[in-house]
N, C-alpha and C positions, 0 to 999 in steps of 0.2 A: 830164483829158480822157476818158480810159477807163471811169471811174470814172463822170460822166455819162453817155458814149454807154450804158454796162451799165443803167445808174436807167431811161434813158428805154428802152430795149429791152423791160426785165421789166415795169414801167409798162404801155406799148403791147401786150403779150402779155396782161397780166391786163385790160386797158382792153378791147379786139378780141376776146376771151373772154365778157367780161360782156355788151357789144354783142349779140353773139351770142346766146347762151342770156335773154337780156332781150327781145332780139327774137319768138323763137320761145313765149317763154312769153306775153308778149302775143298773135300770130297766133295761138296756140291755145286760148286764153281768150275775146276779141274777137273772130277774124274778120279777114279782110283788106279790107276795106271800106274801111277806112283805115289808111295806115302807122301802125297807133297804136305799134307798137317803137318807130319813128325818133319820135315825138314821144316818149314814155316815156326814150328814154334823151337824149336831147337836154334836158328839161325834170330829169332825175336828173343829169347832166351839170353843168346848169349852175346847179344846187343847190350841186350838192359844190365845184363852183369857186369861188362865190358867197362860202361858209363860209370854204373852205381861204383864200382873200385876205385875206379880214378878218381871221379868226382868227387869221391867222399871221402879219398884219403890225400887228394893232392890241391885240389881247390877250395874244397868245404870239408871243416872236419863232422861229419857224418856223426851222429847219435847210432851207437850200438846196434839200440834197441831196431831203429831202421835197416840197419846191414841185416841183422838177423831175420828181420820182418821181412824185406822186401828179397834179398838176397840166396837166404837161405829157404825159406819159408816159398816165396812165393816160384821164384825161379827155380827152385829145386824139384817143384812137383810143377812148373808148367814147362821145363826141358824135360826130353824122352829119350835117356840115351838106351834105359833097357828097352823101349818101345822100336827104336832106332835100330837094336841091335837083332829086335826078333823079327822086325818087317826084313830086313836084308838077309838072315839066316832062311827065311820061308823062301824068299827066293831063289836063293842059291839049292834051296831042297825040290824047288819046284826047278831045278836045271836051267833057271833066270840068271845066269854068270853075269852077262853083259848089264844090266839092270841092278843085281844086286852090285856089282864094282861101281857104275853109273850113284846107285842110292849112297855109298862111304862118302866118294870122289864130291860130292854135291854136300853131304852135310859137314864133312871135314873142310872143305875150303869155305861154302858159305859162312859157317858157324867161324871160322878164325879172322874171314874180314868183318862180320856182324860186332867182334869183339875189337879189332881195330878202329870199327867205324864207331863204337860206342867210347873207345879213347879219344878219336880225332874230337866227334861233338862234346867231349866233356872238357878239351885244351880249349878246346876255341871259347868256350862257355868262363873259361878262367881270367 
């Protein structure tokens, strides 16, 4: 039990870490014109999840303790889907429609090839 809550703990610290400093390195690249962080890590997110599934249940049988670590731990706090959901709700409050429909449209498609693209590298890897 300890042994998990520790995985998902350092997980969630290196996951809210990278969130972070992947946010800022987007805003300062881009522009804040659009959350492009929360898509950037949200579509990186759910790349590595994508991979880590397949791979570790269809090619390599994967150690638990890794799913938990890396999967739950780490990717659960470096995707933003409540960050995702209040960047688009601000806009829509600020009467941003087109922008807000443009921010879903953008992380619901990126974020579902990012997870097919992390199945196709994890076939090809078998």
């Amino acid at each position: 039990m300890w042994s998990k809550i520790f995985l998902l703990g350092i997980g969630g610290f290196i996951g809210s870490n990278l969130r972070y400093w992947i946010t800022i390195w987007f805003m300062s690249h881009f522009g804040t014109f659009m959350p492009y962080g929360t898509l950037a890590v949200n579509a990186i997110g759910s790349f590595i999840l994508g991979f880590l599934t397949l791979y570790g249940t269809e090619v390599v049988d994967l150690d638990p303790s890794i799913r938990i670590f890396l999967g739950i731990g780490m990717m659960g706090a470096l995707t933003t889907f409540s960050t995702f959901s209040f960047d688009t709700f601000a806009m829509i409050r600020e009467s941003n429609y087109q922008l807000a429909f443009l921010n879903i449209g953008l992380n619901v498609v990126i974020g579902l090839c990012a997870v097919w693209a992390g199945f196709v590298l994890a076939k090809a890897l078998a």
